[in-house]
Each structure stands twice: as structure tokens, then as C-alpha cells.
C-alpha positions as CSV (number, residue, x, y, z in Angstrom):
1,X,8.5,-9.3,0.2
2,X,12.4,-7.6,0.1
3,X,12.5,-4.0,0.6
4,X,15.4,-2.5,-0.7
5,X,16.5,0.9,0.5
6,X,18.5,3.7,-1.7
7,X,20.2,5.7,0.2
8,X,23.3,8.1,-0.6
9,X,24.2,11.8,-1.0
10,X,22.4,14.4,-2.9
11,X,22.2,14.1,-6.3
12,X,24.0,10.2,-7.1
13,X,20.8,9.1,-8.7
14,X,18.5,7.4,-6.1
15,X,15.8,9.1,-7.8
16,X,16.3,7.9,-11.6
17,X,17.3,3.9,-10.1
18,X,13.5,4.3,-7.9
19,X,12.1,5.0,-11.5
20,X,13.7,2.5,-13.1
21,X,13.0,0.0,-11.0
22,X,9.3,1.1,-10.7
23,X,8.7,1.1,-14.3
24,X,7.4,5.0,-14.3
25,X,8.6,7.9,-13.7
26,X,6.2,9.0,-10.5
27,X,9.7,10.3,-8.3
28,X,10.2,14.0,-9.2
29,X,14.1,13.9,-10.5
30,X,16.3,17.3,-11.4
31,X,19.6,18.0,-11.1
32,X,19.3,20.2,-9.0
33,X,20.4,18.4,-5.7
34,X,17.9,17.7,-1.9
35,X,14.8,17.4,-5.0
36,X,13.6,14.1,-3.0
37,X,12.8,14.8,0.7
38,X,10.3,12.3,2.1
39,X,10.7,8.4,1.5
40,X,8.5,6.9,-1.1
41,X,7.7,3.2,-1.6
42,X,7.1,1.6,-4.8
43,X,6.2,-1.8,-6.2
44,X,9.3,-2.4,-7.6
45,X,10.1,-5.4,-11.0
46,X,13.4,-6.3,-12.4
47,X,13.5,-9.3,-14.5
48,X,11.1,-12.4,-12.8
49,X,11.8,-10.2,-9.0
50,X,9.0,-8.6,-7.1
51,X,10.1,-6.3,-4.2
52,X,9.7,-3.0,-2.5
53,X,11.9,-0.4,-3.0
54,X,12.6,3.0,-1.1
55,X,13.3,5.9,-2.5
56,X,14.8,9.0,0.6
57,X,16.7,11.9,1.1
58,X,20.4,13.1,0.0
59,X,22.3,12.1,3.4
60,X,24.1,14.9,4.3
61,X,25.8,16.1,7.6
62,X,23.6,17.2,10.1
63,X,24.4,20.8,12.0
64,X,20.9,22.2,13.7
65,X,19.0,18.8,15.0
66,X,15.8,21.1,14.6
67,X,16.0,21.8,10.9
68,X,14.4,20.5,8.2
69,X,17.6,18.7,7.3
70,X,17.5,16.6,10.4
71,X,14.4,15.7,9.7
72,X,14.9,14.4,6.6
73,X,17.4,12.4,8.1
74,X,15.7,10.9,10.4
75,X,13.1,9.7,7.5
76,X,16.1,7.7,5.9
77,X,17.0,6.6,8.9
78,X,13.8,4.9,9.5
79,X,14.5,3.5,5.7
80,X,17.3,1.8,6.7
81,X,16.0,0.0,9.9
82,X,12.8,-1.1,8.1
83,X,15.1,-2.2,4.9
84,X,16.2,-5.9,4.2
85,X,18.7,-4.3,2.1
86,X,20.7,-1.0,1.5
87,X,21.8,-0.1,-1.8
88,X,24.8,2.6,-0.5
89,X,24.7,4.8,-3.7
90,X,28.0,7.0,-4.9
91,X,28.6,8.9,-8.1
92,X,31.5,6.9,-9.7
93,X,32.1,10.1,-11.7
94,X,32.7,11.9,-8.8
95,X,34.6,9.1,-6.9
96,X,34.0,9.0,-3.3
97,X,33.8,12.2,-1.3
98,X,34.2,13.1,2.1
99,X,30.3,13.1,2.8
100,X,30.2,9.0,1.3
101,X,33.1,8.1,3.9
102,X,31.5,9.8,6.8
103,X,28.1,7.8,5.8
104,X,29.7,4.7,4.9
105,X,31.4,4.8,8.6
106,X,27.7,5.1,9.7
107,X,26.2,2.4,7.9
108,X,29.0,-0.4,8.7
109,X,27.1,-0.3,12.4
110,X,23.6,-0.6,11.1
111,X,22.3,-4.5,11.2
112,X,20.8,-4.4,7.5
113,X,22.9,-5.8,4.6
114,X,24.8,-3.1,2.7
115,X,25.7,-3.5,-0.8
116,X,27.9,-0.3,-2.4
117,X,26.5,0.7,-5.7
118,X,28.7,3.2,-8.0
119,X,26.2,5.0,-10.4
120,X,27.2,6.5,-13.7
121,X,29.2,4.0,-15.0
122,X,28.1,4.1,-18.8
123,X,30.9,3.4,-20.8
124,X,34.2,4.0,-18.5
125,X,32.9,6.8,-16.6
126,X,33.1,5.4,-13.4
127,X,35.8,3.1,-13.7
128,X,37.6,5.4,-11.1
129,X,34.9,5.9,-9.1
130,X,34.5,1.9,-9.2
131,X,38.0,1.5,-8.0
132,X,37.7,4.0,-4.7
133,X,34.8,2.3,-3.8
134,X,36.7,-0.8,-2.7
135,X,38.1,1.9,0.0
136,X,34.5,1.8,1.5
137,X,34.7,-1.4,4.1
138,X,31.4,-2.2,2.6
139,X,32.2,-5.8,0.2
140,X,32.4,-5.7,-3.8
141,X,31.4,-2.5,-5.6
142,X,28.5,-2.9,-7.9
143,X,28.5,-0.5,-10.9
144,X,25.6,0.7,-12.7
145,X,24.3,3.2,-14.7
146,X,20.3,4.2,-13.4
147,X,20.1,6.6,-15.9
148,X,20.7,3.9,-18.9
149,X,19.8,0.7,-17.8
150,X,23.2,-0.8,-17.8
151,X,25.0,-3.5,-15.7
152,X,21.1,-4.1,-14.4
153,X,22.1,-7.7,-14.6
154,X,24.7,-7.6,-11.8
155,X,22.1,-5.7,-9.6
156,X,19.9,-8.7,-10.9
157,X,22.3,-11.1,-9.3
158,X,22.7,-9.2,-6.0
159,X,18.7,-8.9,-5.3
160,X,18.3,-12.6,-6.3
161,X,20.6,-13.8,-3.7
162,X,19.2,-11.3,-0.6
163,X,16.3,-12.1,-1.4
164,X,16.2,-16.1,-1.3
165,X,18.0,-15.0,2.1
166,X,15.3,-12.8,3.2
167,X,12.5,-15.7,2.1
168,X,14.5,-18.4,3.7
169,X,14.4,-16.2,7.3
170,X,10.7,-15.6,6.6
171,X,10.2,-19.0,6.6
172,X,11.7,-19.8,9.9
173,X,10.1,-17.0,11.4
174,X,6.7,-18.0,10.3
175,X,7.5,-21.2,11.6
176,X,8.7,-20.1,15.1
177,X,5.7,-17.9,15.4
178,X,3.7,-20.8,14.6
179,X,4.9,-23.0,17.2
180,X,5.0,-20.0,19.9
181,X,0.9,-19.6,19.0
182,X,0.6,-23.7,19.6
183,X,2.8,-23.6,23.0
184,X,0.2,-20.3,24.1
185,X,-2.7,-22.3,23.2
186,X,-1.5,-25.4,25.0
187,X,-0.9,-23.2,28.2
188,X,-4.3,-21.8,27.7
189,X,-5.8,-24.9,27.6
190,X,-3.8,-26.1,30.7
191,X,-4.9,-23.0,33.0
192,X,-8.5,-23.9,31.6
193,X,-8.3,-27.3,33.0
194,X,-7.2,-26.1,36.0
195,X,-9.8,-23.8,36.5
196,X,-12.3,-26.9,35.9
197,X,-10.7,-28.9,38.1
198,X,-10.7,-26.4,41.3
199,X,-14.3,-25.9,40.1
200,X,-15.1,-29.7,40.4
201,X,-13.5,-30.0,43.7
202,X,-15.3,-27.2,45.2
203,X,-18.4,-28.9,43.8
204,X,-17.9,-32.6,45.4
205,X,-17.5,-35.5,43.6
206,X,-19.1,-36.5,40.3
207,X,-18.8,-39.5,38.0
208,X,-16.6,-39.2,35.0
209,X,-16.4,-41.5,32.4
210,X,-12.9,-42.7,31.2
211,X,-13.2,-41.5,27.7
212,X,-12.7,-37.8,28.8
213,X,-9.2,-38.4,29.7
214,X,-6.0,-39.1,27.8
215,X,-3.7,-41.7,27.8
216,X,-1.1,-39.5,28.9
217,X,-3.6,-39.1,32.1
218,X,-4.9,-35.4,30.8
219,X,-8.5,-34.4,31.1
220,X,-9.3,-32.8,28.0
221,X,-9.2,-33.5,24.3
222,X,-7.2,-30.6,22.6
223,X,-6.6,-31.4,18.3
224,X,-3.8,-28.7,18.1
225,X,-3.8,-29.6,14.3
226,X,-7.2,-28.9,13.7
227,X,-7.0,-26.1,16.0
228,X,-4.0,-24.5,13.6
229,X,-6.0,-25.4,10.2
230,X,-8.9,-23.5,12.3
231,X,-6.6,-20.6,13.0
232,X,-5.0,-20.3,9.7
233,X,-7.9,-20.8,7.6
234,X,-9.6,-18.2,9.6
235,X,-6.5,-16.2,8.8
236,X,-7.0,-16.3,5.4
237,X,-10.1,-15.5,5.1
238,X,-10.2,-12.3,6.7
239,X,-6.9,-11.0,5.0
240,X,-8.5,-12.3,1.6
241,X,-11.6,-10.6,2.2
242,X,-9.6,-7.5,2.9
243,X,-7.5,-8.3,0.4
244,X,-10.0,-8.5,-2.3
245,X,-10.9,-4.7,-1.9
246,X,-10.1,-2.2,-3.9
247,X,-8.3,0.4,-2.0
248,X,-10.0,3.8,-1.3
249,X,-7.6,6.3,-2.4
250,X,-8.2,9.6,-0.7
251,X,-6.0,12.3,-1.8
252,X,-5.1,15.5,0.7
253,X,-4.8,18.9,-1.1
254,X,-4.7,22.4,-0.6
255,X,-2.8,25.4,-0.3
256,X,1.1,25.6,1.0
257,X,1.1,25.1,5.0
258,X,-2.8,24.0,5.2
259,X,-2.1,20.6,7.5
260,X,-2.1,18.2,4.8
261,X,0.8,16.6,6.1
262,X,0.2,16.6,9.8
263,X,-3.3,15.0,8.9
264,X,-1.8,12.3,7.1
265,X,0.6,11.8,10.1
266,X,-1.8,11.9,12.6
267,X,-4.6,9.2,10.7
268,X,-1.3,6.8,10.3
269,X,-0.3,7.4,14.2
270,X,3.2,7.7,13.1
271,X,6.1,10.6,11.7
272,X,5.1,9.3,8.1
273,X,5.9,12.6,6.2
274,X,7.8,15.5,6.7
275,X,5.9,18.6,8.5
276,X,7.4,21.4,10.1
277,X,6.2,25.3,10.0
278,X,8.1,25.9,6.6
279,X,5.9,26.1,3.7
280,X,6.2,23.9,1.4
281,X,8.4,21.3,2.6
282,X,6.2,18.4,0.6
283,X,7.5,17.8,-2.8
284,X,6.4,14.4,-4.1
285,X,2.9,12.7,-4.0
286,X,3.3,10.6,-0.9
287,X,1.1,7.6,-1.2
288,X,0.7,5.2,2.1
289,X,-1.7,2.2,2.7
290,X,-3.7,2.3,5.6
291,X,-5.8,0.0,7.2
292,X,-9.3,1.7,8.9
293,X,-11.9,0.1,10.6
294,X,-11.2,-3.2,8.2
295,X,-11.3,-1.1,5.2
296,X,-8.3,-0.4,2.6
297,X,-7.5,3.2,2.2
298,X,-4.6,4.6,0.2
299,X,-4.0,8.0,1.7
300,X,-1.9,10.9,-0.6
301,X,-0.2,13.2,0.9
302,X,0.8,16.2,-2.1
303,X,2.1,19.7,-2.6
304,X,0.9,22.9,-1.2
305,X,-0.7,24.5,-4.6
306,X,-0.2,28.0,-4.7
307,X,-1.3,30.7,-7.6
308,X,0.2,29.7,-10.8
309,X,1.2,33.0,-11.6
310,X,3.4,32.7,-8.6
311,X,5.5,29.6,-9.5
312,X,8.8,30.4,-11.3
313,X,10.7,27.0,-9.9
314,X,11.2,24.0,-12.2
315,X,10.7,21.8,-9.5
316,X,7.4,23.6,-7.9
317,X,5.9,23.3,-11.0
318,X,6.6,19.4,-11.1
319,X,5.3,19.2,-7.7
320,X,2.2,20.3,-8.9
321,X,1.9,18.3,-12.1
322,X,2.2,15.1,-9.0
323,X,-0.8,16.9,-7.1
324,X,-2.6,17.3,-10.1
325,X,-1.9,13.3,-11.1
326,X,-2.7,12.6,-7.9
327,X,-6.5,14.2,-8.0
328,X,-6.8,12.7,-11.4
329,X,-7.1,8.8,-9.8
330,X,-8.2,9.7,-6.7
331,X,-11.8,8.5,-5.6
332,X,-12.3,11.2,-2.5
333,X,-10.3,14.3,-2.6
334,X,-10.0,16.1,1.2
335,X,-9.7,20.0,0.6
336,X,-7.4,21.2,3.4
337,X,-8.4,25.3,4.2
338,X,-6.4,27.2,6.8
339,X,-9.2,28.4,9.2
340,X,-6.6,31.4,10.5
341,X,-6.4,32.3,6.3
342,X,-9.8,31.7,5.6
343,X,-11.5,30.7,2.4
344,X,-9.5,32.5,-0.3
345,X,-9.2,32.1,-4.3
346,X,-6.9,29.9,-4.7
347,X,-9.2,27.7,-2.5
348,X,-11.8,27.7,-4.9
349,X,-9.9,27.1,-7.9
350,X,-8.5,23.8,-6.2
351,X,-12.0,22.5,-5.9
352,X,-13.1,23.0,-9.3
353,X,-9.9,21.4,-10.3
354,X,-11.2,18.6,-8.2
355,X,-15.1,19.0,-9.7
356,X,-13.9,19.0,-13.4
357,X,-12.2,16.2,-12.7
358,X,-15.3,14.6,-11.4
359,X,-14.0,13.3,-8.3
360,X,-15.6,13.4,-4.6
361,X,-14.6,16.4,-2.6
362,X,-15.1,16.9,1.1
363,X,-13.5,20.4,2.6
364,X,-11.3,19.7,5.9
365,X,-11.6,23.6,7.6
366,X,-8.0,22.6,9.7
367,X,-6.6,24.6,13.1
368,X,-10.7,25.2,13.9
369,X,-9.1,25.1,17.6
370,X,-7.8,29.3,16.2
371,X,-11.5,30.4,15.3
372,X,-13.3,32.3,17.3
373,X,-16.4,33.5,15.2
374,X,-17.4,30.0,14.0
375,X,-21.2,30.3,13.1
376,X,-20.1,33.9,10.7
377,X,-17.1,31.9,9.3
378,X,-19.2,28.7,8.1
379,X,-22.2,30.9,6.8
380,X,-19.6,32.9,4.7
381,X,-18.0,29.6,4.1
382,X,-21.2,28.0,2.2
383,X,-22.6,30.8,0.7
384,X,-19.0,31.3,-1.4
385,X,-18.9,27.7,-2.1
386,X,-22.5,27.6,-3.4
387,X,-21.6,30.1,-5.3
388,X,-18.9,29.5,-7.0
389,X,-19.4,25.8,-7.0
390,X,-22.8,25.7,-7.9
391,X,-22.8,22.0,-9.6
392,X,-21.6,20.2,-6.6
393,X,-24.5,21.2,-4.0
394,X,-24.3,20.1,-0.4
395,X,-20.6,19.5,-0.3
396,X,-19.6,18.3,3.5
397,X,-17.8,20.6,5.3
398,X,-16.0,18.9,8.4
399,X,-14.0,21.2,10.8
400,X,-11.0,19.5,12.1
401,X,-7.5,19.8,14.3
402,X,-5.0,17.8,12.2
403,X,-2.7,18.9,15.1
404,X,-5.1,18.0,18.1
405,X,-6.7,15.0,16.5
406,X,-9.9,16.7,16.4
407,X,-12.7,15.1,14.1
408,X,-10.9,13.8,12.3
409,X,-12.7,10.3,12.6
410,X,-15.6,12.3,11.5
411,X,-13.6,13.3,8.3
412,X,-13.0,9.7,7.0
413,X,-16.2,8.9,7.4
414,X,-17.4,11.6,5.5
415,X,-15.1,10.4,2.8
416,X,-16.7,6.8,3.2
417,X,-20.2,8.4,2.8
418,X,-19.2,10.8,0.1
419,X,-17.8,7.5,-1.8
420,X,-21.1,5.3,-1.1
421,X,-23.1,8.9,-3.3
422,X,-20.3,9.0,-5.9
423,X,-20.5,5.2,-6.9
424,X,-24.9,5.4,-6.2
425,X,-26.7,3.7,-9.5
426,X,-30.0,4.7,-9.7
427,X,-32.5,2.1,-11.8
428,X,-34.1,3.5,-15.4
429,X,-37.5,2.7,-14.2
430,X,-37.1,5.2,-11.1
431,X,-35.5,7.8,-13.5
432,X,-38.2,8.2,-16.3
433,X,-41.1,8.3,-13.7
434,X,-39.0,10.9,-12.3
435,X,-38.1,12.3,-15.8
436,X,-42.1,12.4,-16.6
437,X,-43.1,13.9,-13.6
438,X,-40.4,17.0,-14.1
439,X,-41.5,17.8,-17.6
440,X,-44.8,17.9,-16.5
441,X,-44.3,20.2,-14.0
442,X,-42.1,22.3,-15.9
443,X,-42.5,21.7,-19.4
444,X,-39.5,21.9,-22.0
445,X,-39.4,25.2,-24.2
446,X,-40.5,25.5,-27.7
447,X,-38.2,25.3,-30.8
448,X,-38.8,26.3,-34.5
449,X,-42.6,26.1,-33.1
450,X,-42.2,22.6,-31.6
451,X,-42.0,21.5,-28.1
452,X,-39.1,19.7,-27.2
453,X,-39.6,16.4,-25.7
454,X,-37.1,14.5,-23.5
455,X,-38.2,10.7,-24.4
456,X,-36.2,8.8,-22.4
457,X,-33.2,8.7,-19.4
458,X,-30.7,6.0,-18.3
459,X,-27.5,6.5,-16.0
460,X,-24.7,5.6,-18.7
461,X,-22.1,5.4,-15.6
462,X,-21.4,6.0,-11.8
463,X,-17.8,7.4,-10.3
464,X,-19.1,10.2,-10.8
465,X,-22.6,9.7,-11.6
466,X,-23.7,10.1,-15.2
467,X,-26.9,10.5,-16.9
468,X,-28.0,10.3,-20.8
469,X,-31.3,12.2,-21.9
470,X,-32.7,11.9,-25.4
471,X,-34.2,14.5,-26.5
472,X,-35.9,15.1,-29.7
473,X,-33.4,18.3,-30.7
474,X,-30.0,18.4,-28.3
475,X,-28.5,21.8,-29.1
476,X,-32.1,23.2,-29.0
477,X,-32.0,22.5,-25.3
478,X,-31.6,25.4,-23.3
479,X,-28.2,25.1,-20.4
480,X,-31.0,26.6,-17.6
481,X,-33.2,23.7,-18.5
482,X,-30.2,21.4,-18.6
483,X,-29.4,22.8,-14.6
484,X,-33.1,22.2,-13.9
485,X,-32.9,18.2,-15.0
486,X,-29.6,18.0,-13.0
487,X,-31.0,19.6,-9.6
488,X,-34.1,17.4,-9.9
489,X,-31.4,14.5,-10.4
490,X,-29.1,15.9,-7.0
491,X,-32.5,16.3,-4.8
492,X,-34.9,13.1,-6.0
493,X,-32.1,10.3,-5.8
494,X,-30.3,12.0,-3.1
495,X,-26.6,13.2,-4.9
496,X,-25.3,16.2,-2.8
497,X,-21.5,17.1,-2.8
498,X,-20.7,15.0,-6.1
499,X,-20.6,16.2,-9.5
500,X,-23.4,15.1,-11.8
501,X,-23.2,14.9,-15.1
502,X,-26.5,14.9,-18.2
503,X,-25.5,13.9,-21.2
504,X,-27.9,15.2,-24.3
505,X,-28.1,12.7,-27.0
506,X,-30.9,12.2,-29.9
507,X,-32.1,9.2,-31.0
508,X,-31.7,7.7,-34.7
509,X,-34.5,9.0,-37.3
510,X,-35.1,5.9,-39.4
511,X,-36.3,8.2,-42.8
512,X,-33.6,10.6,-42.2
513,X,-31.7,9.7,-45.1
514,X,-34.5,8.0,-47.0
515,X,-34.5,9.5,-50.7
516,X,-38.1,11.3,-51.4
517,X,-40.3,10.2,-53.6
518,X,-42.1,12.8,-56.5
């Protein structure tokens, strides 16, 4: 598929084309500039065209290599070599600057296709913006206006024609890898005979019959067509069965400078996202497919939360509203805690964000490597979280080095395991022996001078798991009776560290609105 990159200086729109072209507004835009600073992919549509596009960083000149401006740099840099296409962004209202000469200098060395695109030409605008551009080097100017929609068909035009280019080259390259794999196996099956053949002689002579050689005066048989249908179906199985799963998306949250972002790097194996020791350098809701262990995960990498009393910035506080999107379709949400902070409040009110929500929560306790006191600091640890989070018993707790690379296999897992519990369906038959066994142990209280009776239970949904009880009078029901059915629920069909849910519902009285006779 064509991935097209957007790259330019701060504040020329990359943002508001990316959500364009996406069809939703999921990149944070202001206008107040360096908003965007990791790259973020999106499944991009325009007209009858499928492709990915990139959304990065304002380029801007580079002074301290170490900063967090380099940095960002070096993500769009990365951008451009993995692009099939660069969309070189200007603001035609502005015309062309200093900064877009010194970048368009750079990008005439770069090997990816570079097509100039002058934003902010509603109306006539730009139309002098559209003229300097010609100044570039880079070929014909291509106006547009991201923010309204218009001259979409000229970018319409341009994508069509790179990308039956880029398809084109696919296909030759599919079909020089597919001869390389043929020449490999014939020189496998060359050494192979060779090998038999020193065998044979070391052996002594033996009879052979002349339908195990070739004409060509070969001793083996090799079908290289059937061998390639082999291959290729084989191929296609495996990527379909893959293919056909629904990703696991595991979102990373937490508090400002907790590791979410070095996690994220480290399970990827690669400089994905942004990390550095300033807090708060992640802005948007990274999301990134990963592959693990055969398995399809989409990992989310999102803003530090901090108290909300404490956020006064119009962009913080869209940063957040991603984080809290991204929890809301999440399946597993990972809980990053600073071990050199400790558990603190703002911890706790993340993860009942998460439990209201319904979703799977595992806490990652990150730098671990720091603690010295470890048995005090996981006793203190539970006993808060039991307590404040007491409808989510049994939560796991997996102490990591996002840094080191420390457990952090043993984190996924727990996030595949915590999955397998929050999608668990249990049968109505098991429930209502269990149901009959815990009102006889602990029968239901009395109301108006009639014992209540739970009649029946069936699990009305899973993800998270969800129960409805009928009971003869619902709102007669006391809550600590209610947290009594739900604990039986979490410790009889095995449901720690997931939120579950009892549903109190009545069932119809057929003379309730029958007329009395006198």
C-alpha cells in the first residue's frame, strides 16, 4: 500500500490534511505551532484510493543535537525514508520562508518522490504563495486548502499516478523475490544431491534404476511449481490466520514521566516514540501494530495524565481527551506507576477511570531496578488498591524495567491472561446451582415482611463480564447483598482483576394490570 508522508514547518496544516484524509479528527490540531510531535499513521481514503498516510513534526532548524527538537527531527526523518511519497507542505499565505528553502534544499537529496503542496488556497489566498513555490526546485506546485476540502481533486490526480507507480514496482519486486526463493531452492537441492552422492560413494555401489534421473542427466526429481504453490499457499495461510484476528489493543497510561513511552519503544525494539527526561513530551495517542508471539496487538502509547485541577493548557487538556478515547476502546489498559514516586492519588483515580470504563487493567510498577524496600512497597501497594478499588479484586501487579527490559515479557502475558478472564462466559446452568447454593448459605433479607427471592441468573454479556439477577423486588435489594452475589461471582468462576458487573431486573407479573373483579 502507498504511504504518503506530510512533512513541512510548524503550523502549514499537516495536521488538518492527516484529518482529512483520515476521515476523523483523531490528530490533535491548534494553532498554536510544534502541537504534533511524534509521527502517526493512519488508514487514509480519498475518492476510490486506499493508502497510508503520515502525519510528523514542524521541521525546523536544529541547534542542540540533544534536544527534544532533534529528536523530533529525527522522527520525520524516519518518515521520509519509509515514505513512497512526500507531500512538502508551505503556507501559500505566507509564501515561502526561509525555513521551507533550507528544507526544500534538504529534501531534493532524499530518494522519495517529492511533490510541493501550497496549503490555504481558498479562494485566492495563496495565489502568491502558489507562484513562489515554483522557486522551490521541487516540479509543479499543487494548491490546496486542508482546512476546506478544496482542489482535493488535483491531489486526487497526483496520488493516483504514484501510486500505480508504487504498485507497478511492487510487482517486479515480488516477482524478483520470487525467482531469488526459486534459484535458493534449486541450490539447496543441488548441495543436497551432492551430499547423497558423496554418501553413496563412500557406501559402494548400489543399483539405481533409470527413472530416478532426469533427462538432463540430474538425480533428483524437483517440481519447482508445485514447490512455489506449496510455499505460497502456506504463505497464505498463516498471514490469513493472523490476519483474521482481531487485534489486541493494549493501551499504556499513567502519570507524566512514568515510562510509558520507553515501554512502548522497548516491546517494538525500535525509537518508535519520543522519550527523553522531559515530562510530558507525548501529545497524541500513538497507536502501532505489533506482532507478538503470532498474535496481533495494537499497542497505544498516550499522555502523561496529571491532576485536573492542574491543567490550564488548551492543548494538555486535548491530550487528555486522546488518553481518555484511547482507554474507552481499549481491551487491556497497562497502568504505568513510578516506583521512585510511589503509588499516589492520581494513580488511583486513573484506574477507576479505567474500571468505570469496564476495561482490563494490569499495573506495570516501572524503574523497580530504584526500589530498595520491595516486600513494604508491594504490601502498601495492594492493601491501597484493595482499598480503593475494591470491585476489581486480584488485579496483577507486574514489576518491570521499561529501561532495562526487565519483565516485561511477563507484562504482556499478563495482559493476554487478563484478556482470556475479561472475555470468560460462564454457562446458566453453572450459575444458578451456584446462585442456589449462595442464597442458601446466606439468605436474602426480608422486605415489607417478605423474603426476597433471586429466581434466576444468566450472563447478559462478556468484555467485561455481565450478569442479570431477577429478583422478586429490585430496589428492595440491599447494595451489601448486591457485593456479596458479585464476590461469590469473582471467586466461584474465577474473575480476579476484571470488573464485574450484576444487573437487578424483575420479571413480568402476568395480573399486574389485570382489572379486579367485585
Amino acid at each position: 500500500m502507498l504511504t504518503v508522508a506530510l512533512v513541512g514547518r510548524p503550523n502549514v496544516g499537516k495536521s488538518t490534511l492527516f484529518n482529512r484524509l483520515v476521515g476523523r479528527r483523531i490528530a490533535i490540531v491548534d494553532d498554536m505551532p510544534g502541537v504534533t510531535r511524534d509521527r502517526r499513521i493512519g488508514d487514509a481514503r480519498l475518492g476510490n484510493l486506499r493508502f497510508n498516510v503520515v502525519d510528523t513534526a514542524g521541521l525546523e532548524e536544529i541547534g542542540n543535537p540533544s534536544d527534544l527538537n532533534a529528536r523530533m527531527q529525527a522522527q520525520t526523518r524516519t518518515a521520509i525514508d519509509d515514505a513512497d511519497l512526500v507531500l512538502f507542505m508551505i503556507d501559500g499565505r505566507a509564501g515561502v520562508t526561509p525555513t521551507d528553502e533550507y528544507f526544500a534544499d534538504l529534501l531534493r537529496r532524499v530518494e522519495t518522490p517529492v511533490v510541493v503542496v501550497v496549503n490555504k488556497c481558498e479562494g485566492r489566498a495563496g495565489d502568491s504563495g502558489l507562484a513562489e513555490a515554483w522557486a522551490l526546485g521541487l516540479g509543479e506546485p499543487l494548491p490546496l486548502s486542508a482546512a476546506h476540502g478544496d482542489h482535493t481533486s488535483d491531489l486526487y490526480d497526483v496520488l493516483s499516478s504514484h501510486g500505480a507507480a508504487h504498485a507497478e514496482a511492487l510487482e517486479d519486486a515480488a516477482a524478483a523475490e520470487a525467482e531469488a526463493r526459486a534459484a535458493r531452492r534449486r541450490a539447496a537441492a543441488v548441495a543436497g544431491a551432492v551430499g547423497e552422492a558423496a554418501e553413496l560413494a563412500a557406501e559402494g555401489p548400489r543399483e539405481v534404476g533409470l527413472d530416478a534421473f532426469d533427462d538432463d542427466g540430474s538425480d533428483i526429481d524437483v517440481d519447482e511449481d508445485a514447490d512455489d504453490e506449496t510455499l505460497a499457499a502456506a504463505e497464505e495461510r498463516a498471514m490469513a490466520e493472523i490476519g483474521n484476528q482481531k487485534a489486541l489493543q493494549i493501551a499504556i497510561v499513567g502519570r507524566p514521566n512514568a515510562g510509558k513511552s520507553t515501554l512502548m519503544n522497548h516491546l517494538l525494539g525500535e525509537d518508535r516514540v519520543l522519550t527523553g527526561p522531559e515530562a510530558g513530551i507525548t501529545r497524541d495517542a500513538i497507536a502501532v501494530d505489533w506482532l507478538h508471539a503470532g498474535r496481533r496487538i495494537r499497542l497505544i502509547d498516550t499522555a502523561g495524565m496529571r491532576r485536573k485541577a492542574r491543567i490550564d493548557d488548551r492543548v494538555e487538556k486535548m491530550s487528555v481527551d486522546e488518553t481518555l478515547r484511547a482507554i474507552r476502546f481499549a481491551h487491556v489498559v497497562i497502568m504505568m506507576i513510578d516506583a521512585e514516586r510511589g503509588l499516589e492519588k492520581q494513580d488511583m483515580t486513573i484506574a477507576r477511570l479505567v474500571v468505570d470504563e469496564g476495561r482490563a487493567l494490569v499495573v506495570a510498577v516501572n524503574k523497580w531496578d530504584t526500589v530498595t524496600n520491595a516486600d513494604e512497597f508491594m504490601t502498601e501497594l495492594r492493601r491501597r488498591m484493595s482499598h480503593v478499588m475494591p470491585q476489581v479484586k486480584g488485579v496483577p501487579v507486574v514489576t518491570i524495567s521499561a529501561l532495562a527490559g526487565h519483565n516485561t515479557d511477563k507484562l504482556v502475558d499478563a495482559c493476554f491472561d487478563i484478556y482470556r478472564i475479561w472475555n470468560r462466559r460462564v454457562s446458566t446452568g453453572k450459575l444458578n446451582r451456584w446462585l442456589e447454593r449462595m442464597t442458601e448459605n446466606y439468605p436474602p433479607p426480608m422486605a415489607h415482611g417478605r423474603r426476597l427471592r433471586l429466581r434466576y441468573a444468566t450472563q447478559i454479556k462478556t468484555r467485561p463480564p455481565a450478569f442479570a439477577v431477577f429478583v422478586s423486588q429490585p430496589k428492595e435489594l440491599p447494595d451489601s447483598y448486591v457485593r456479596y452475589v458479585v464476590n461469590g461471582l469473582r471467586d466461584e468462576f474465577d474473575l480476579p482483576g476484571v470488573p464485574v458487573r450484576v444487573v437487578l431486573r424483575t420479571s413480568e407479573n402476568p395480573f399486574a394490570n389485570r382489572k379486579k373483579k367485585w
